[in-house]
C-alpha positions in Angstrom: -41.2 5.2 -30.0 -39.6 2.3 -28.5 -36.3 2.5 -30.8 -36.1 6.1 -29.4 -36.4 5.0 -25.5 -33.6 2.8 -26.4 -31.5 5.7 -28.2 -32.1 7.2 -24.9 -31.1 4.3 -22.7 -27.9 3.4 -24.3 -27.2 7.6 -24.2 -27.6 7.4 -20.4 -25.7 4.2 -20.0 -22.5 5.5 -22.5 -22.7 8.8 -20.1 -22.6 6.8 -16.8 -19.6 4.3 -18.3 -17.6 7.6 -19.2 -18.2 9.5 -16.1 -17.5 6.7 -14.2 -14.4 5.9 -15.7 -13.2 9.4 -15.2 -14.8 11.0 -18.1 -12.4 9.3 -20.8 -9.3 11.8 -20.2 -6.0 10.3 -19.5 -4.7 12.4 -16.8 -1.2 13.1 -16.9 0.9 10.8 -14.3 4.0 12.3 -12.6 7.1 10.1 -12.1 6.9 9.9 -7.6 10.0 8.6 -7.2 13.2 9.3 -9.5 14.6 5.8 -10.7 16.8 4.2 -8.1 16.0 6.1 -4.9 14.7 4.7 -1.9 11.1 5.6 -0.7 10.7 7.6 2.3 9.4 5.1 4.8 10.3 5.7 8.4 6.7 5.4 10.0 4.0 3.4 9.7 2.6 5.3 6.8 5.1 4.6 4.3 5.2 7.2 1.6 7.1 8.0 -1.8 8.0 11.7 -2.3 9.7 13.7 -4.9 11.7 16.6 -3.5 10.9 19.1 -7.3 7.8 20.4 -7.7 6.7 17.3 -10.3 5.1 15.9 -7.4 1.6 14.9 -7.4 -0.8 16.9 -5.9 -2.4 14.8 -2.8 -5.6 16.5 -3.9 -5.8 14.5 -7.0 -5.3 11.0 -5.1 -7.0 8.2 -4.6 -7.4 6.4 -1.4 -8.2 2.4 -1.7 -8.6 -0.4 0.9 -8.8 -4.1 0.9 -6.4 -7.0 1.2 -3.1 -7.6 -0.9 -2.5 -10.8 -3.1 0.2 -12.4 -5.2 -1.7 -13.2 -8.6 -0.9 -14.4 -11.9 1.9 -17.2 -12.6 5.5 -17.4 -11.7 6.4 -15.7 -14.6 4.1 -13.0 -14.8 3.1 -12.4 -10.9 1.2 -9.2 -9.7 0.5 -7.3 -6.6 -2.9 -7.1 -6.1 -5.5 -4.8 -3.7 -8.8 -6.7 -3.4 -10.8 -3.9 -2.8 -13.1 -3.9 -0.1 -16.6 -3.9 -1.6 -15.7 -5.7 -4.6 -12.9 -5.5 -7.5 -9.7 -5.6 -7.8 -6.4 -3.4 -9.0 -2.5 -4.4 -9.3 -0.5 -2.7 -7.7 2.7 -0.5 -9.1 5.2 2.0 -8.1 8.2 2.1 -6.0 6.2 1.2 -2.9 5.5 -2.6 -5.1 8.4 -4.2 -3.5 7.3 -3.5 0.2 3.8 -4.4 -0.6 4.4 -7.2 -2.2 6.1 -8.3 1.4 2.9 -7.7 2.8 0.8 -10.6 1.2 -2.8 -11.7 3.2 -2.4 -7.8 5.0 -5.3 -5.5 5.2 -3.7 -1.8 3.8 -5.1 1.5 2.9 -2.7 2.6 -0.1 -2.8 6.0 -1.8 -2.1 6.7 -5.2 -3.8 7.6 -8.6 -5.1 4.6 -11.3 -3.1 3.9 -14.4 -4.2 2.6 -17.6 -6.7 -0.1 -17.7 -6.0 -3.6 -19.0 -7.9 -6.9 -17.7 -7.1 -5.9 -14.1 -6.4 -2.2 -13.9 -3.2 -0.5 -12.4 -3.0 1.8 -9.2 0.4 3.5 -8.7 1.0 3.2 -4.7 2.6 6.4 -3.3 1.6 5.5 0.4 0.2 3.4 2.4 -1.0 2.1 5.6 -1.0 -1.6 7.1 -4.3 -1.3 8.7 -4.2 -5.1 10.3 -2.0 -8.4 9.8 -4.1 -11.8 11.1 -7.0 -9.3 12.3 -4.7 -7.6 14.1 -3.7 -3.7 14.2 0.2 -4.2 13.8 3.0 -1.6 14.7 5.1 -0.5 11.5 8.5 1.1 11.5 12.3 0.8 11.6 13.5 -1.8 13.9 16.6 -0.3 15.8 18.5 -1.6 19.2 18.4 1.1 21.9 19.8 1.0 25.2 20.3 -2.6 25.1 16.5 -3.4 23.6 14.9 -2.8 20.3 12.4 -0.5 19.5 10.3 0.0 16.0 10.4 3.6 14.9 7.1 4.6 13.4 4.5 6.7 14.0 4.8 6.6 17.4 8.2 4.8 19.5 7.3 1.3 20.5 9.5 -0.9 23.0 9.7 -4.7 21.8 10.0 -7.3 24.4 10.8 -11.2 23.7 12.4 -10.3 20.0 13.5 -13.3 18.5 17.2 -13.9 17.2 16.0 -13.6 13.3 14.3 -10.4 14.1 17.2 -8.7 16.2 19.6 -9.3 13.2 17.3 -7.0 10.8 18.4 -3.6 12.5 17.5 -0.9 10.6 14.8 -3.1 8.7 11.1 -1.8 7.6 9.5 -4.3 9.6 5.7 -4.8 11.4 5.3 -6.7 14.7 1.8 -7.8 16.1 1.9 -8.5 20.2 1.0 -8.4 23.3 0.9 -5.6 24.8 2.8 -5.9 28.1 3.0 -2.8 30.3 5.3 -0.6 28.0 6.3 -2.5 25.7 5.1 -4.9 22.9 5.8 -8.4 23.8 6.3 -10.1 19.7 4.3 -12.8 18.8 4.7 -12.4 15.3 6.8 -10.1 12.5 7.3 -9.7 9.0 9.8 -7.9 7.2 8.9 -5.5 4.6 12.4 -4.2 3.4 15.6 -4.6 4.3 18.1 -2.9 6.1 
């Protein structure tokens, strides 16, 4: 009797791993992004499409939260979501570079999990920098209009007090955390996330 409670147990447990890991099936993966093309990333929701219909379907993604890290060694360094509640995944795709940029942020990324390994993968195809420092920053292309310089996201926002290093990255994915001053965002603090 108790050898067949345990039968039972280790049943239930082997069904729970398996349907928790997505029932065992390696899902096909499409490509996001073909090789060398930049990622569409003119707001503060950056996202990767693909123009043919290979795309994936936003249906089957996967939206995870938490804070990005550099891990590993110099020679073999990861991007890395700590995700909120607990774990961890590193992070891959053409969107790697800018998130890599954004090391200590607080971002919701979208994308589908790739194979496992000691740390398992998540191929980004969007994401959202949800707060820099504790702070809700603004995210978008820095341009110089009408004598001033705006970021170009999501929404239009005026910058006021941009410092000499920040004016020379025109046409730069950057974020800016500020004061807000009237209308217009006074800089305190910026980051580049890719380059003109």
């Amino acid at each position: 009797m108790m050898n067949s409670y345990r039968l039972r147990a280790r049943l239930v447990l082997v069904c729970l791993v398996v349907a928790a890991c997505g029932g065992g099936g390696g899902g096909d993966v499409a490509d996001e992004t073909p090789s060398g093309s930049q990622p569409a990333a003119d707001s503060d929701q950056a996202v990767a499409q693909e123009s043919d219909a290979d795309a994936v379907d936003s249906v089957d993604l996967e939206r995870l939260t938490g804070r990005v890290l550099i891990t590993g060694t110099a020679q073999m360094e990861f991007v890395t979501l700590q995700i909120d509640g607990g774990g961890a995944v590193n992070l891959s795709g053409v969107l790697r570079p800018e998130l890599q940029r954004l090391s200590g942020a607080m971002v919701s990324v979208q994308g589908s999990r790739t194979a496992a390994g000691p740390v398992e993968g998540f191929e980004a195809v969007a994401y959202e920098v949800t707060s820099i420092d504790g702070q809700r920053p603004s995210v978008g292309i820095l341009q110089e209009l009408d004598g001033g310089f705006t970021i170009a996201g999501a929404e239009t926002v005026r910058l006021a007090g941009v410092p000499d290093a920040l004016r020379r990255q025109v046409g730069a994915k950057v974020w800016v955390v500020g004061r807000e001053t009237g209308s217009e965002l006074q800089v305190q603090s910026y980051g580049v996330i890719r380059e003109p």
